[in-house]
Residue, then its C-alpha position, 0 to 999 in steps of 0.5 A: x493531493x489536487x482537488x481542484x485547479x487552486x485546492x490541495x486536500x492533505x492529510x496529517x498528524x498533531x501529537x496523538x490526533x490525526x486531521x484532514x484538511x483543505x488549503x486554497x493554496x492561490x489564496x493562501x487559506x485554509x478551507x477545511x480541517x477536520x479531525x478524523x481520530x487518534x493518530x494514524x497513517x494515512x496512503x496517498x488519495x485516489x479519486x473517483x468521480x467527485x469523491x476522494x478516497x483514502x485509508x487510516x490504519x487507527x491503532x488497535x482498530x481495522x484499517x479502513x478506506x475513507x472518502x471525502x468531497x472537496x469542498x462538502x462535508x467532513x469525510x466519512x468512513x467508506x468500508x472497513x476491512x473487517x474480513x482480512x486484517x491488512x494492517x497497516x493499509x499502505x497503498x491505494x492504487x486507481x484503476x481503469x474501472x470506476x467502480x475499484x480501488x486496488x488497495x495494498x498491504x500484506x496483500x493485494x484487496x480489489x475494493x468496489x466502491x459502491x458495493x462495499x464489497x471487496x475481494x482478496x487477489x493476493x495473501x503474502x504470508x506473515x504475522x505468524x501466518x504461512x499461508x503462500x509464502x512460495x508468492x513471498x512474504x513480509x513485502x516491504x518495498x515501495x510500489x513501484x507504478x511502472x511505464x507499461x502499467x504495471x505494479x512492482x515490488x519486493x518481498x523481504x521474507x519467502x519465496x525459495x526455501x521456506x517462510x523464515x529462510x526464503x530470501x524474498x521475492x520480486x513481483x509484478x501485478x496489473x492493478x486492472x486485472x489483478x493478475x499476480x507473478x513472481x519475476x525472481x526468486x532470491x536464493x541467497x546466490x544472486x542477493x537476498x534479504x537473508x540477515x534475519x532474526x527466527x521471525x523473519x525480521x530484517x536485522x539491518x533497513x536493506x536497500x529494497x526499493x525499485x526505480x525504472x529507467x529506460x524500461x528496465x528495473x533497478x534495485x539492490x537486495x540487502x544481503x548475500x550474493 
């Protein structure tokens, strides 16, 4: 991620430990380094003001969003999500609002910076939960940042029928607002994510990413049709 005109800050992981560093890559040198905990996996940075913010998702530990300065000291731990395990964190999405980060995973959490506080937009069903799975369930899908600023992606499981034999969902959301909708409901008629086992797991990898050309969106489902 940029930090500055001649800075890059990255995250990685060496065998079972996890690191965040910061490389002058004009100079050809390495600034920072710091080890953050054992292994994890990491969503791409997002700034706010000076600051940069990141989540981990440690294993057998709540996921949490981290931040760190360019240039100062080593990060430190933001907020942890204690209330609603989202495990793991995939995704942080800036806003227009300087104070929220749009965090994603099995759901959508709009996260205050400096209330520590956060607020849950949207649960999609799965991990033996049911709760919402008409919204889809079980999303496995790249968020897809769109020319009209907004989010799209795919849910494998839910949607039509039930939890383990809906065929997925394609959905919008405005990360300004949180505003949520379903686009299309995979009925196995016109495709779907349906080659699965009693949990709802995909027995194949489908093709279940978007891509946006010319305004319109593109993708191919796993199964059926």
């Amino acid at each position: 991620f940029p930090a500055t005109d001649s800075t890059l800050v990255g995250l990685h992981n060496y065998s079972s430990t996890s690191y965040l560093f910061e490389y002058d890559f004009k100079n050809d040198k390495l600034l920072k380094n710091y080890t953050l905990w054992d292994k994890t996996y990491f969503s791409a940075f997002v700034r706010k003001g000076d600051s940069l913010y990141f989540a981990v998702n440690f294993s057998n530990k709540f996921p949490k969003i981290m931040v760190y300065k360019p240039g100062g000291d080593e990060p430190k731990n933001a907020f942890e999500l204690t209330q609603y395990v989202q495990n793991p964190l995939q995704y942080l999405v800036p806003t227009s609002d300087t104070s929220s980060i749009l965090a994603a995973a099995q759901g959508f959490t709009k996260y205050f910076v400096q209330k520590q506080a956060y607020v849950n937009l949207v649960r999609f069903a799965g991990n033996g939960n049911f709760f919402s799975y008409k919204d889809g369930a079980t999303p496995q899908s790249d968020l897809l940042p769109a020319s009209d600023g907004n989010l799209y992606g795919l849910a494998v499981n839910g949607g039509w029928g039930s939890y383990y034999h809906g065929d997925g969902v394609l959905f919008e959301i405005d990360p300004q607002t949180g505003h949520f909708q379903l686009l299309k409901n995979f009925t196995g008629k016109n495709g779907g994510f349906g080659d699965k086992n009693s949990s709802g797991t995909l027995y194949g990898k489908g093709q279940n990413n978007l891509l946006e050309y010319n305004g319109k969106l593109y993708g191919t489902t796993y199964t059926n049709g």
